[in-house]
N, C-alpha and C positions, 0 to 999 in steps of 0.2 A: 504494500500500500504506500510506504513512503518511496518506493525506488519510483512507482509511477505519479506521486505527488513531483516529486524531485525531478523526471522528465519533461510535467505538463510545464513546472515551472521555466525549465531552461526553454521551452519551446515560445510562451510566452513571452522572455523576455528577450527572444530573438528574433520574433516578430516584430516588438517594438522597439529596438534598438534602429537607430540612420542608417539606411542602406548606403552603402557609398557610390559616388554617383562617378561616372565615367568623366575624365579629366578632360578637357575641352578647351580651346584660345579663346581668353576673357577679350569682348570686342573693348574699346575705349573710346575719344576723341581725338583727334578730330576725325571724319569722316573720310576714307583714302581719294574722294574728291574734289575737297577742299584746293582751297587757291590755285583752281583749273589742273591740277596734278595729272590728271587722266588726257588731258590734252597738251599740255607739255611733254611728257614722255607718249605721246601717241600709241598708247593702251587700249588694247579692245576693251578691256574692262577691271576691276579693281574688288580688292574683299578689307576689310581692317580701317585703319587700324584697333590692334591688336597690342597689350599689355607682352613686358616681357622684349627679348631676344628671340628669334626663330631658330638661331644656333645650339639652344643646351638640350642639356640631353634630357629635357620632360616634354621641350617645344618642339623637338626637331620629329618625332613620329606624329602629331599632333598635325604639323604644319604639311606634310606629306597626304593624311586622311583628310584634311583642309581641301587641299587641291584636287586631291583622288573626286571629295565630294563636289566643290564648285563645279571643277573643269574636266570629269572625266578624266579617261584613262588611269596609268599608274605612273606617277609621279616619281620623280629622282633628284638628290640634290647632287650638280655636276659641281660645286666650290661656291666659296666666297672671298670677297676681295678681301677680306682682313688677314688670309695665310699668309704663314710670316714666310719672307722672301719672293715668293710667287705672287703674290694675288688671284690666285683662282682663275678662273678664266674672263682676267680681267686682265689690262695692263698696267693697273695701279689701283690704289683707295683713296679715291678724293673725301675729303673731310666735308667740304664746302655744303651748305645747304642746298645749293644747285650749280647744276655741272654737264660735264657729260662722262660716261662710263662705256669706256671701249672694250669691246669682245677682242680676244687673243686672235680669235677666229671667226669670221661671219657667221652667224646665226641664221640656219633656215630652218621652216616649220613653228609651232608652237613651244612658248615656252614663257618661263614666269620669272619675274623680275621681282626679291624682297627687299625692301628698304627699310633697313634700320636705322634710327635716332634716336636722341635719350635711350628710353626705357622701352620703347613702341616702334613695333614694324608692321608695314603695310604690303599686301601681294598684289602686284600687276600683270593681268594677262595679257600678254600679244598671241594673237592668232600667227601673224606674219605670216600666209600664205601667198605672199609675192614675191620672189627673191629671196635674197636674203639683207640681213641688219649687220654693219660692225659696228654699231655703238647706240645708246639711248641718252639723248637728254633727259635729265632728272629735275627734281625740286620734293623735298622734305615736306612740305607745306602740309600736305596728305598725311602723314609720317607724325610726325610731333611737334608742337608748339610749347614756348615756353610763357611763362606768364605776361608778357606783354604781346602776346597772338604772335610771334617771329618766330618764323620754322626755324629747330634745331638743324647744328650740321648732321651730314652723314656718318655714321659709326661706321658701317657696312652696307654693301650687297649683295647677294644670293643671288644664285641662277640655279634654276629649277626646268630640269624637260619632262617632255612622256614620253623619250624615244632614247633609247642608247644611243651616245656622239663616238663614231670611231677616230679616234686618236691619227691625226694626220702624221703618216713616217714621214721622220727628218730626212735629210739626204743623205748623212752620211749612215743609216740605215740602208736605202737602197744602193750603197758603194758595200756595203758589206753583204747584201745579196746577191750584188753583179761578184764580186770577187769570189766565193761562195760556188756560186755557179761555174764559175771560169775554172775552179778547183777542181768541182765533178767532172767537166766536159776534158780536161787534159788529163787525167786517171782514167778515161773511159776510154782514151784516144792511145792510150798505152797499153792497156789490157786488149786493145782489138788488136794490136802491130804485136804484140808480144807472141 
């Protein structure tokens, strides 16, 4: 009688106990359209801002299902401009509140642009199905303001695709598969005369 006293109870009060609730990006202000932001960077469209960094390790699968959910497909982050020595696939980290942010490499297809400031980042989608982009004009503006309405500078930027990027070989990659080959083709030239 008390073991099943003692069961109803734990069931009880496990009922009523807070279920925990599935962790999620807290929206914030200003809104990622603010002071024309979606038209300075010529964005198809915009989610955030968003409390927080998209880089730690609570925001960074969060911001993935973000985009999985917005924009379809499945999401990847290819770098951000803060890696130390590289920049990502970036050619630098502008600080500046607005700028521009060059791709290492032309970008074609779709893909998502994060911009962080202060404490808050915003996602921009480009469709880009014209060609391809080496670079986006930016503005913070969308992003975060500090108390007197003046967008913060840039901390960082993210680049986000739904498509695997293959790694363009250097050249002296392809000098090391011509020699390579020249290697086989004179062993194969010696084993027929042999």
């Amino acid at each position: 009688m008390r073991r099943n006293l003692f069961i109803t109870a734990i069931a009880a009060v496990a009922l009523l106990a807070p279920r925990a609730v599935s962790a999620q990006l807290t929206m914030t202000s200003p809104v990622c359209t603010n002071g024309s932001a979606l038209t300075i960077l010529m964005a198809t469209s915009c989610k955030g801002a968003y409390n927080g960094n998209n880089l730690t390790a609570v925001n960074r699968p969060l911001v993935i299902t973000q985009l999985n959910t917005d924009f379809g497909g499945s999401w990847s982050l290819l770098g951000s401009s803060d890696e130390a020595g590289t920049f990502g696939p970036f050619i630098s980290n502008p600080s500046a509140s607005t700028g521009t942010l060059t791709f290492d490499t032309p970008i074609s297809g779709a893909f998502v642009l994060a911009l962080k400031a202060g404490d808050q980042f915003s996602l921009y989608y480009f469709l880009n199905n014209v060609g391809t982009r080496a670079s986006v004009n930016y503005t913070t503006a969308g992003t975060n303001l500090n108390s007197g309405d003046i967008p913060n500078g840039l901390s960082h930027a993210s680049l986000y695709s739904a498509r695997s990027f293959a790694p363009v070989p250097e050249p002296s990659t392809y000098a090391l598969l011509a020699s390579g080959l020249l290697g086989l083709g004179v062993v194969a030239r010696r084993r027929r005369q042999a």
